[in-house]
BAFI-3210 file (N, C-alpha, C; in Angstrom, 3 decimals, decimal comma, padded with zeros to 6 digits):
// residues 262
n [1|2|3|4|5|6|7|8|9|10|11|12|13|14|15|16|17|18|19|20|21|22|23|24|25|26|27|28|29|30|31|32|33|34|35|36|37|38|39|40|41|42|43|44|45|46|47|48|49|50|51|52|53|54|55|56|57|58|59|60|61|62|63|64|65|66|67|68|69|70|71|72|73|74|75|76|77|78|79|80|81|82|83|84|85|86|87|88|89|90|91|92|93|94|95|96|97|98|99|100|101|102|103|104|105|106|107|108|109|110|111|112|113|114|115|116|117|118|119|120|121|122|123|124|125|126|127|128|129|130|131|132|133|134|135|136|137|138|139|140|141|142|143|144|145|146|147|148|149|150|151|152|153|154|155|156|157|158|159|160|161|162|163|164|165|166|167|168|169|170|171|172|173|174|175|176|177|178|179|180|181|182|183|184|185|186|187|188|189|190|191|192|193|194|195|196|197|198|199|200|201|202|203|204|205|206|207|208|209|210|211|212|213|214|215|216|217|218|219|220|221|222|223|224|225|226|227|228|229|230|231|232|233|234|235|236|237|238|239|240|241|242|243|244|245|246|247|248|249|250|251|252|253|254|255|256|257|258|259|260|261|262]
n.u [045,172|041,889|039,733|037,266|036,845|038,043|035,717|033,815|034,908|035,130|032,345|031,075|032,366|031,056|028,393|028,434|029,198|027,089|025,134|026,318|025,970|023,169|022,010|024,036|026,221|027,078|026,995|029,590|029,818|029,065|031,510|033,186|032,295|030,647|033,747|034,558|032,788|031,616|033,694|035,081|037,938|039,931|038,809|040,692|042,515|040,209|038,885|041,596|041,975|039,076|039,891|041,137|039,846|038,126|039,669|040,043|037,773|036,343|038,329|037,992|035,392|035,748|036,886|035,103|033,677|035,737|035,633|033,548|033,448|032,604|034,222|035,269|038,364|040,249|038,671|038,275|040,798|042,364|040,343|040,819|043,726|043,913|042,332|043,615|045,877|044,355|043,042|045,350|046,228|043,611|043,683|045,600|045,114|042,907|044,175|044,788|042,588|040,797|040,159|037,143|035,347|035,698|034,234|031,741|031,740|031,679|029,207|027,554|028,177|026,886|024,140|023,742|024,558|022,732|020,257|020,873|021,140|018,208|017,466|016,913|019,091|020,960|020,899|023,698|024,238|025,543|026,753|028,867|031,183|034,341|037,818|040,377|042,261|041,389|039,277|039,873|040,607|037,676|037,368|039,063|039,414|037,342|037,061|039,434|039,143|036,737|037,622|039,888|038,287|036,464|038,378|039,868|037,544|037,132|039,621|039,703|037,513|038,402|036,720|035,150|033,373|032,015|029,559|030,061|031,689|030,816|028,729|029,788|031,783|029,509|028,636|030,903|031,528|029,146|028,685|027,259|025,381|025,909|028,267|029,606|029,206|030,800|033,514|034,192|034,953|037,581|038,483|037,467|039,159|042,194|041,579|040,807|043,138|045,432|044,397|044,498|047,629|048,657|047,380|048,756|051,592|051,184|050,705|048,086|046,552|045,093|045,956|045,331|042,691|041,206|042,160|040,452|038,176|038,004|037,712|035,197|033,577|033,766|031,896|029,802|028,963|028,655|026,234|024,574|024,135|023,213|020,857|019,710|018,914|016,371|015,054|015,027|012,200|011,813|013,508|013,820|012,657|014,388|016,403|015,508|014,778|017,556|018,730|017,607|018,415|021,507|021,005|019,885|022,285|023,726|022,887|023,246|026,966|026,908|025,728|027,296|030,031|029,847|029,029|031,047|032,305|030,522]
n.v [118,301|118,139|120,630|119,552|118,629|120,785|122,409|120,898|120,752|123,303|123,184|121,779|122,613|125,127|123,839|122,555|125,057|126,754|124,905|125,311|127,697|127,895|126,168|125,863|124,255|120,845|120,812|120,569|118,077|116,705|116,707|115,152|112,428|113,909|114,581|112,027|110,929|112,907|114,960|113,044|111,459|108,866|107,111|107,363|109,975|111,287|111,746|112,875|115,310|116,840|117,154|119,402|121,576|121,533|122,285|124,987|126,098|126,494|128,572|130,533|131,220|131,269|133,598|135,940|135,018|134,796|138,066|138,736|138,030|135,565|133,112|130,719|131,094|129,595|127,224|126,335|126,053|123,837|121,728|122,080|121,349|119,038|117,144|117,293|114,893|113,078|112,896|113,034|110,112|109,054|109,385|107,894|105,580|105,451|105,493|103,031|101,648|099,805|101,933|101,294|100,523|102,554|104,590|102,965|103,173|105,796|106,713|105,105|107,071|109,521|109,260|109,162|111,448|113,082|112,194|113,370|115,715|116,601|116,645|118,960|121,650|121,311|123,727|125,352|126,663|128,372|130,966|132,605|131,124|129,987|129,079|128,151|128,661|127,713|126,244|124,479|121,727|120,466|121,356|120,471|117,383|116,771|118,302|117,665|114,712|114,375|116,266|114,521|112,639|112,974|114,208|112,002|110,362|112,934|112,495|110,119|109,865|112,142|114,341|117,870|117,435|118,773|118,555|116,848|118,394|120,570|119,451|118,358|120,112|121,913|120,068|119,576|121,674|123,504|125,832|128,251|127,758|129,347|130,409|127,795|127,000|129,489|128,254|125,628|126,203|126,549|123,632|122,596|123,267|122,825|120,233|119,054|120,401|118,860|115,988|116,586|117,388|114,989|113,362|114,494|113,779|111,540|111,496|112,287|114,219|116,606|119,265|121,612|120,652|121,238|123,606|124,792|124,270|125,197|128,259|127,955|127,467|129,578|131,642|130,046|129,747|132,606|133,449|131,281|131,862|134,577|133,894|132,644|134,262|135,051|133,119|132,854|131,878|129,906|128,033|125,715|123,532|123,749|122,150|120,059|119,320|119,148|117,196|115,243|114,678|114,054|112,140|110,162|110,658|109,381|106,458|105,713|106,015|103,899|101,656|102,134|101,640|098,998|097,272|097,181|094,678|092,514]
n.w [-006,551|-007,709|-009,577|-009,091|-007,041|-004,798|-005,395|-004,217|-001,639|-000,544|-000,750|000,745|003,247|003,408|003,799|006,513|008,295|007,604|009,135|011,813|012,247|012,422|014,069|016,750|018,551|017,460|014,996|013,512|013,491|011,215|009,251|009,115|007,656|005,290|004,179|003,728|002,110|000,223|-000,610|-000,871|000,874|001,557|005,164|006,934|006,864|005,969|008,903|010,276|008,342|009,259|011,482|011,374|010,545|012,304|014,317|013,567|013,277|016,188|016,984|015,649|016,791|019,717|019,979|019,580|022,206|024,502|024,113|024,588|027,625|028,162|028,968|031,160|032,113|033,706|034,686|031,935|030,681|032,832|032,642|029,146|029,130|031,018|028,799|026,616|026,918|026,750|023,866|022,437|023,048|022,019|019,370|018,741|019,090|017,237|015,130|014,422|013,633|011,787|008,417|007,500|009,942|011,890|011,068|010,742|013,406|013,791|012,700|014,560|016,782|015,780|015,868|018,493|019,012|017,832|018,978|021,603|020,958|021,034|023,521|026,139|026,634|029,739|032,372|034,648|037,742|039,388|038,533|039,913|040,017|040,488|039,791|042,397|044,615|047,525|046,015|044,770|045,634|045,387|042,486|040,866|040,866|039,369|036,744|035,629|035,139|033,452|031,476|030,389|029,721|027,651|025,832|025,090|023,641|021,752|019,914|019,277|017,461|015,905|016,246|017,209|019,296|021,429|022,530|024,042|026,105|026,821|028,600|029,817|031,455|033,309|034,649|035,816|037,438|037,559|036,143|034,561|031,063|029,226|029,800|029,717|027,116|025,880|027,300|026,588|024,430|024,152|024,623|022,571|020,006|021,198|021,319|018,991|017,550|018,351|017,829|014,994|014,766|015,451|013,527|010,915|011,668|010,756|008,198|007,115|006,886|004,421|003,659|001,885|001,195|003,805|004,028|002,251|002,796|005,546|004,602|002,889|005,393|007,050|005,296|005,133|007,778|008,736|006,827|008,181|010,711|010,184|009,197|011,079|012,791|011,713|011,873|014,109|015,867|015,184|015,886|017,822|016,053|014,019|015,359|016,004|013,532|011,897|013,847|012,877|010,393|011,006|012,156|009,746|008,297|010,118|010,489|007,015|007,196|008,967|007,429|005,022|006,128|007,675|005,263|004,168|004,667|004,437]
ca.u [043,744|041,449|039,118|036,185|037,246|038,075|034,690|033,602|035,475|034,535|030,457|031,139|032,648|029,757|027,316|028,935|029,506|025,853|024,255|026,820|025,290|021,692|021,795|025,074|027,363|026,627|026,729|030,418|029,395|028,685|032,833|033,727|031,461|031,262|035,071|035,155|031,424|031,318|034,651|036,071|039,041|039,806|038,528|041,588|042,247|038,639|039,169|042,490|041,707|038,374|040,174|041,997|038,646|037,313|039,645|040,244|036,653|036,792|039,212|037,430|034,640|036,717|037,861|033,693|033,412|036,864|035,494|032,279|033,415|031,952|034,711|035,905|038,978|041,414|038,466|038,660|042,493|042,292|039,657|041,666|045,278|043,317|041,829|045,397|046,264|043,164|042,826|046,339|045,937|042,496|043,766|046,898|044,216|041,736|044,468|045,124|041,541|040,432|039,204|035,690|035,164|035,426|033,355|030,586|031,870|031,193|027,904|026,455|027,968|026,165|022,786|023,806|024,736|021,138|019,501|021,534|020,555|016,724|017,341|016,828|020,392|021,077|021,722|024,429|023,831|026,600|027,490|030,340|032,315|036,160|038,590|041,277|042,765|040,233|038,310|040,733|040,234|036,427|036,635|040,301|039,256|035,546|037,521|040,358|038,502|035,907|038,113|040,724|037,367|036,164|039,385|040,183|036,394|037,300|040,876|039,162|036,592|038,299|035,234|035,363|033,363|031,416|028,405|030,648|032,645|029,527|028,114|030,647|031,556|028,625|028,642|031,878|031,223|028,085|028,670|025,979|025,387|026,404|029,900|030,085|029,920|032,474|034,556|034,007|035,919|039,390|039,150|037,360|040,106|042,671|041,328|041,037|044,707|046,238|044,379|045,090|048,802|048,544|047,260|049,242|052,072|051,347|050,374|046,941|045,685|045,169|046,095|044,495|040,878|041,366|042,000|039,090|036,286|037,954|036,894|033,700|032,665|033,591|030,980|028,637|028,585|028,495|024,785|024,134|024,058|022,031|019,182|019,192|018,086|015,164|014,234|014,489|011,211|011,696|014,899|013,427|012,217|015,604|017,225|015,056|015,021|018,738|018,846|016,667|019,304|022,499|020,974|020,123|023,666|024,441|022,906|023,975|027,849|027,029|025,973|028,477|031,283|029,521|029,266|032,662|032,774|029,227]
ca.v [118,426|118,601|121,967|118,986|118,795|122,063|123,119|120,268|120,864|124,484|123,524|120,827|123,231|126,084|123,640|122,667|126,164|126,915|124,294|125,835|129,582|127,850|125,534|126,050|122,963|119,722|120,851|119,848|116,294|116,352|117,681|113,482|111,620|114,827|114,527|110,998|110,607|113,614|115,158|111,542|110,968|107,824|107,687|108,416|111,093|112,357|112,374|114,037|116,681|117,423|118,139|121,000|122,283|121,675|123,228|126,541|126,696|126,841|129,148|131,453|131,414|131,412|135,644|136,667|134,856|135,878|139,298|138,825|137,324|134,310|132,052|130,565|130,162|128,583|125,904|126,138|125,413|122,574|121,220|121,288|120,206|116,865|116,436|116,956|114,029|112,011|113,378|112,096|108,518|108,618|109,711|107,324|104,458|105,747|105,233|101,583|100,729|099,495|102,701|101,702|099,900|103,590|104,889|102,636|103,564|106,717|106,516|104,873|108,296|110,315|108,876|109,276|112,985|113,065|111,690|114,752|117,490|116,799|116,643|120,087|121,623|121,649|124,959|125,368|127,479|129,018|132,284|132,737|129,557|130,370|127,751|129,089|127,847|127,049|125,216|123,495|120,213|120,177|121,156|119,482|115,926|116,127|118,646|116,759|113,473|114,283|116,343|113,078|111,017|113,848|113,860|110,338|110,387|113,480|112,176|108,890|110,367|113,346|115,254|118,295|116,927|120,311|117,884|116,055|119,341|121,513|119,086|117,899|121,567|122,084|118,646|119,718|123,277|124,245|127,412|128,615|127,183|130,430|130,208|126,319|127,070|129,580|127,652|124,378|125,937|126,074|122,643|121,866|123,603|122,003|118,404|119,051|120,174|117,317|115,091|117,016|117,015|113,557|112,595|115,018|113,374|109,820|111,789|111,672|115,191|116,919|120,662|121,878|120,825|121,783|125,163|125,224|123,307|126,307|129,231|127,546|127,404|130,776|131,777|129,476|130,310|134,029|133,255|130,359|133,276|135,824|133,244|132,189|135,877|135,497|131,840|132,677|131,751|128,154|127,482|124,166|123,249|124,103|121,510|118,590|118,616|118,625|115,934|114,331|114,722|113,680|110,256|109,580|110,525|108,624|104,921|105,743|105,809|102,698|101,101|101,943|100,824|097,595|096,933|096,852|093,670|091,853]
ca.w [-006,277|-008,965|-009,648|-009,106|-005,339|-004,433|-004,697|-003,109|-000,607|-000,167|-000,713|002,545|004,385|003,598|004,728|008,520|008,860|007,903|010,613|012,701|012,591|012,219|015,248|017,541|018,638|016,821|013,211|012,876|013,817|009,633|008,413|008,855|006,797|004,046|003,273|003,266|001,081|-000,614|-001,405|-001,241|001,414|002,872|006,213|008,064|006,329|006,534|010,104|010,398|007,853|009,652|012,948|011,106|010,368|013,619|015,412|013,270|013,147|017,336|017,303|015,064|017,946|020,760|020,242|020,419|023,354|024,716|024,137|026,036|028,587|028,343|029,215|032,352|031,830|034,582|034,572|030,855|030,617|033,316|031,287|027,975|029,006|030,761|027,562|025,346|027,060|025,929|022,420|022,064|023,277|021,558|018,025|018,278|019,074|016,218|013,659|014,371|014,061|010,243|008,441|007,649|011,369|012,360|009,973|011,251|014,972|013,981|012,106|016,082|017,493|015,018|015,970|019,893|018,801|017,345|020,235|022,861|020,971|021,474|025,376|027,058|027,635|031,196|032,752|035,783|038,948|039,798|038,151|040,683|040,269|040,430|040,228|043,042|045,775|047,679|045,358|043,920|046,010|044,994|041,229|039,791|039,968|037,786|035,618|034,896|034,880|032,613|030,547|030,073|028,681|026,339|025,447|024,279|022,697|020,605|019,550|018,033|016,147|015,390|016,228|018,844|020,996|022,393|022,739|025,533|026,655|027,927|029,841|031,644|032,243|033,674|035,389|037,241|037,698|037,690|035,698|033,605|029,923|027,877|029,731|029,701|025,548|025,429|027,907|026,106|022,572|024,809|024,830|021,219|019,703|021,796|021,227|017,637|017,457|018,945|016,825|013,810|015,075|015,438|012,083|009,981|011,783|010,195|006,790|007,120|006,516|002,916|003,901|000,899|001,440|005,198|004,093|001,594|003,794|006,753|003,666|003,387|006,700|007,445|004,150|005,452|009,136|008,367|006,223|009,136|012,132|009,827|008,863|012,492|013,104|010,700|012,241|015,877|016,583|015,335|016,559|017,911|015,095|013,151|015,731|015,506|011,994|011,992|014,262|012,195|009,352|011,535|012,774|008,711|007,915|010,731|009,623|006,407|007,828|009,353|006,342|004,328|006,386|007,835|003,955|003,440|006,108|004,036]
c.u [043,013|040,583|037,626|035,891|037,462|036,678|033,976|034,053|034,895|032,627|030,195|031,154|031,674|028,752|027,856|028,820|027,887|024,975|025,190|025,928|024,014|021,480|022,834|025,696|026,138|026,775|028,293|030,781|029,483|030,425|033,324|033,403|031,415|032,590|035,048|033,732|031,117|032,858|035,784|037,525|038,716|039,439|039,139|042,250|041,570|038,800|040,032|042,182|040,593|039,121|040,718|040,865|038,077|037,943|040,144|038,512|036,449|037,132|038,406|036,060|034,819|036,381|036,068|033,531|034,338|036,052|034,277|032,381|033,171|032,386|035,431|037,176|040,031|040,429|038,303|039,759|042,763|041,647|040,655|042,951|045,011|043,072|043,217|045,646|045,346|042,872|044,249|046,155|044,351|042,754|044,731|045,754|043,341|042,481|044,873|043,713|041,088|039,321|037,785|034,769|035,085|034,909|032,195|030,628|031,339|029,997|026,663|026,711|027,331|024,677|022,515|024,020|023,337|020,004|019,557|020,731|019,110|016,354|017,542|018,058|020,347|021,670|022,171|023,539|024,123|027,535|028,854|031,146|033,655|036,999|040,150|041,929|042,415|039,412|038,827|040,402|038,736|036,529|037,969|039,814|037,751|036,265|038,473|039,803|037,490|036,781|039,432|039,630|037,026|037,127|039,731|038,834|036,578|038,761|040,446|038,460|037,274|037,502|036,338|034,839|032,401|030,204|028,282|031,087|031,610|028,706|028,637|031,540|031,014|028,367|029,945|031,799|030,627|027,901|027,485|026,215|025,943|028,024|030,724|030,137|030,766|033,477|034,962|034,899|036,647|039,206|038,759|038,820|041,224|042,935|041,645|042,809|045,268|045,998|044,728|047,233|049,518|048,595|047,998|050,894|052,628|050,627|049,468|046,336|046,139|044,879|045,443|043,062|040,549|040,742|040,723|037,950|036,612|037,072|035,554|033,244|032,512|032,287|029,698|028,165|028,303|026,600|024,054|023,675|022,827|020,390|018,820|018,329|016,782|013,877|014,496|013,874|011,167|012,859|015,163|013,018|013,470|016,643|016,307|015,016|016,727|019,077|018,883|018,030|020,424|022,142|020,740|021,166|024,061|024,539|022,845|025,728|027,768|026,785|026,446|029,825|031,119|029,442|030,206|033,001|031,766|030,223]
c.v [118,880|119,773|121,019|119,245|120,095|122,475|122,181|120,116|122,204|124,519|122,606|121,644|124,612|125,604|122,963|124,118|126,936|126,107|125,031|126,930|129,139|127,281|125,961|124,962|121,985|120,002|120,107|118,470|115,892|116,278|116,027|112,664|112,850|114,780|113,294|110,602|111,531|113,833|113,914|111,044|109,735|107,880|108,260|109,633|112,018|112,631|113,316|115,531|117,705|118,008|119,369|122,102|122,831|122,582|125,354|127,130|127,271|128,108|130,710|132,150|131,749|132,988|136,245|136,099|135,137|137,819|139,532|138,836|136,535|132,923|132,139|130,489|129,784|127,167|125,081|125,146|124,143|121,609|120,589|120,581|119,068|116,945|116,578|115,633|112,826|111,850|112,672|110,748|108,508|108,333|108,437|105,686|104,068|105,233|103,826|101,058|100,729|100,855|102,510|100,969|101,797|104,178|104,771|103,212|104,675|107,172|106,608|106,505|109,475|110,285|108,954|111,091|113,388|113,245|112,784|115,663|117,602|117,018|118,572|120,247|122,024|122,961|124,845|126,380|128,223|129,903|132,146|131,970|130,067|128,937|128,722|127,773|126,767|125,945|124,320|122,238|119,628|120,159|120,511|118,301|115,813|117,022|117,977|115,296|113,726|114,877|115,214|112,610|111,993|114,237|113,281|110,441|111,418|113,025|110,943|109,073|111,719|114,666|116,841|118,192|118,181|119,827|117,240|117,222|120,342|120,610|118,874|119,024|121,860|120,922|118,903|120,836|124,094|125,354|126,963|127,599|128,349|130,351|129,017|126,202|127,703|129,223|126,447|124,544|125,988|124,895|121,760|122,103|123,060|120,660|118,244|119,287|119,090|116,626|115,655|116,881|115,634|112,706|113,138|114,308|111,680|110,332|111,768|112,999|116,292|118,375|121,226|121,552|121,576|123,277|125,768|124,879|124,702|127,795|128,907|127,750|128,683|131,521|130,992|129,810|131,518|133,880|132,277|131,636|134,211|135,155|132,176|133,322|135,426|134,570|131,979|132,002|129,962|127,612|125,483|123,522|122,300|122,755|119,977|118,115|118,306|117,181|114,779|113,635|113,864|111,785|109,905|109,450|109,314|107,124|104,889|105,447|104,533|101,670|100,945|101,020|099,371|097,003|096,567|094,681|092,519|090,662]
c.w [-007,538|-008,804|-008,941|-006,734|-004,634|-004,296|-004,296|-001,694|000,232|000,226|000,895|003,495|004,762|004,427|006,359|008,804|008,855|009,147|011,507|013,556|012,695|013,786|016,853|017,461|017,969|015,618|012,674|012,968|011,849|009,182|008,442|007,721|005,436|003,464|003,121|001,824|000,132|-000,931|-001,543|-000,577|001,937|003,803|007,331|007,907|005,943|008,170|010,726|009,412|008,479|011,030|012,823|011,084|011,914|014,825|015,026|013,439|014,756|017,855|017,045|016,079|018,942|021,543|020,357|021,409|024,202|024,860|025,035|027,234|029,411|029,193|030,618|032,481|032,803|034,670|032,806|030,238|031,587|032,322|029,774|028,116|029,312|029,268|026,419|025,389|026,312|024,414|021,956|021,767|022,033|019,890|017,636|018,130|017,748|014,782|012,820|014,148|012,160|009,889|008,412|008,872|011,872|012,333|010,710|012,479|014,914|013,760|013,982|017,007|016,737|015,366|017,430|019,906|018,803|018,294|021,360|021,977|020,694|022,958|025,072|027,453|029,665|031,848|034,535|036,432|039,431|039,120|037,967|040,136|039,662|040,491|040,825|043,980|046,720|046,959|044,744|043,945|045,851|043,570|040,456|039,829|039,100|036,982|035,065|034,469|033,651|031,347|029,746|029,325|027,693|025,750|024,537|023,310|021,269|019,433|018,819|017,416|015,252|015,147|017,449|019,824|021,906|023,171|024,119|026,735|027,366|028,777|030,516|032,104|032,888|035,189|036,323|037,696|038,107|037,293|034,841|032,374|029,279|028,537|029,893|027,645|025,005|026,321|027,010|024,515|022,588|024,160|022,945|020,101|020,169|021,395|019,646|016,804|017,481|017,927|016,011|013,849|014,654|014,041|010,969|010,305|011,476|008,417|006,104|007,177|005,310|003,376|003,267|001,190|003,165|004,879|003,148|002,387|005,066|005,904|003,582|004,247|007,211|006,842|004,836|006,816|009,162|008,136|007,219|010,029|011,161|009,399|010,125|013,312|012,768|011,359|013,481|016,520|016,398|015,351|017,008|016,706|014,001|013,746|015,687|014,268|011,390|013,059|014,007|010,952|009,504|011,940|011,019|008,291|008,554|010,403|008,158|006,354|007,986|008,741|005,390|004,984|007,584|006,265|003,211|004,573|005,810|003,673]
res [x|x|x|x|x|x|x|x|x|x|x|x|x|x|x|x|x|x|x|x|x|x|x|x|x|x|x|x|x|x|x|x|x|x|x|x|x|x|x|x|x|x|x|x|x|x|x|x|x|x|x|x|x|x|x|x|x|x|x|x|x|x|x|x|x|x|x|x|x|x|x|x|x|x|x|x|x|x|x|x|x|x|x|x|x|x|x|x|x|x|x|x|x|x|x|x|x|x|x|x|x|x|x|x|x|x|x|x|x|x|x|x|x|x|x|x|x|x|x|x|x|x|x|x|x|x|x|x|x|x|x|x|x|x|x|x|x|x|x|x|x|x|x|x|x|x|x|x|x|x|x|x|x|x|x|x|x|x|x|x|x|x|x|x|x|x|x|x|x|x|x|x|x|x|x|x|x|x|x|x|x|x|x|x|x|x|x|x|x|x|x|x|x|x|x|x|x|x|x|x|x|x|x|x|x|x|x|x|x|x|x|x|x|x|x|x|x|x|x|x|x|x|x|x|x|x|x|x|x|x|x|x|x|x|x|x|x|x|x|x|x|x|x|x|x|x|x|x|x|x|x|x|x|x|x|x|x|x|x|x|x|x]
***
């Protein structure tokens, strides 16, 4: 690795980790297209390396919400083991598909990312909601079902997916929104594993930038969270103009790797 990359690697991973702390979910929608356009991996190897990211970054979230007591988790853990299964199949699918065909694939979900985080999140109803005995036969098939497709979706992009994973939390559950986001980083973490699993298993993720773009983000999310303090008040603001950002990235993406195909 050259000294040129390294801190490209590290300045990538500052800025995901800054939209992170500035906006909430969606910022690591960017950690794909940055390693493969800025610090320069192939694309399947931008994807697998980002899932290492994606899901230490997760993880790193996880233990404050863990500590709150934010998370649901027996519908949590339903949730993520369906989705192991999907993230598998999805990743094994993702790696057969011509890198810059994915690229573009991913570019159109960048601009559908874009599009969600201007909608109004949806907030659940139901505090209470236990997944037990009882409830079992009402909430296992929309948790397992939805978590199987957000699943497979995160496993081919290599994304985590949180964008997919709180709503359809919410959508089978009905729990609140603050414990459908720390429920939802079981399974980002999770999904992101697998694929990372997955792709390091066909030799397709560069450990080294991983672990610098993970230093970054930590650095950057840290300064993300404290100048989210400052900008409170335009929070909205802060997310449409990122939006704004993610759909340019996005048909960018899509003109690069439809370009390869001119």
């Amino acid at each position: 690795m050259t000294a040129a990359t390294a801190v490209l690697s590290i300045l990538c991973g500052s800025l995901v980790g800054l939209s992170l702390g500035l906006i909430g979910g969606g910022g690591s929608i960017l950690a794909v297209p940055l390693m493969a356009y800025v610090v320069g991996l192939p694309p399947h190897a931008a994807i697998g390396t980002s899932a290492v990211a994606v899901a230490a970054s997760a993880l790193a979230n996880l233990g404050g919400h863990a500590r709150a007591r934010t998370v649901k988790w027996p519908c949590a853990l339903v949730f993520a083991v369906s989705g192991v299964a999907g993230a598998a199949i999805g990743a094994q699918i993702g790696k057969r598909v011509d890198g810059q065909a994915l690229l573009a694939a991913f570019g159109v979900l960048m601009i559908a990312v874009a599009a969600l985080m201007l909608r109004p999140r949806r907030d659940g109803h139901d505090p209470d909601v236990r997944l037990t005995r009882v409830s079992a036969a009402r909430l296992l098939p929309p948790l397992a079902g939805t978590g199987l497709a957000a699943g497979a979706l995160s496993g081919f992009f290599g994304i985590g997916g949180g964008f997919l994973i709180v709503p359809g939390l919410i959508s089978a559950t009905a729990m609140p929104l603050l414990n459908a986001i720390g429920s939802s980083l079981v399974s980002v973490a999770t999904f992101g594993a697998t694929t990372a699993v997955s792709y390091a298993a066909s030799g397709l993720v560069e450990w080294r930038v991983a672990g610098l773009f993970i230093v970054g983000g930590l650095a950057g999310g840290y300064a993300g969270i404290e100048a989210a303090k400052a900008l409170a008040e335009r929070k909205r603001m802060l997310a449409v103009t990122f939006s704004m950002v993610v759909a340019v990235v996005g048909l960018y993406v899509i003109a690069r790797g439809l370009g390869h195909f001119a």
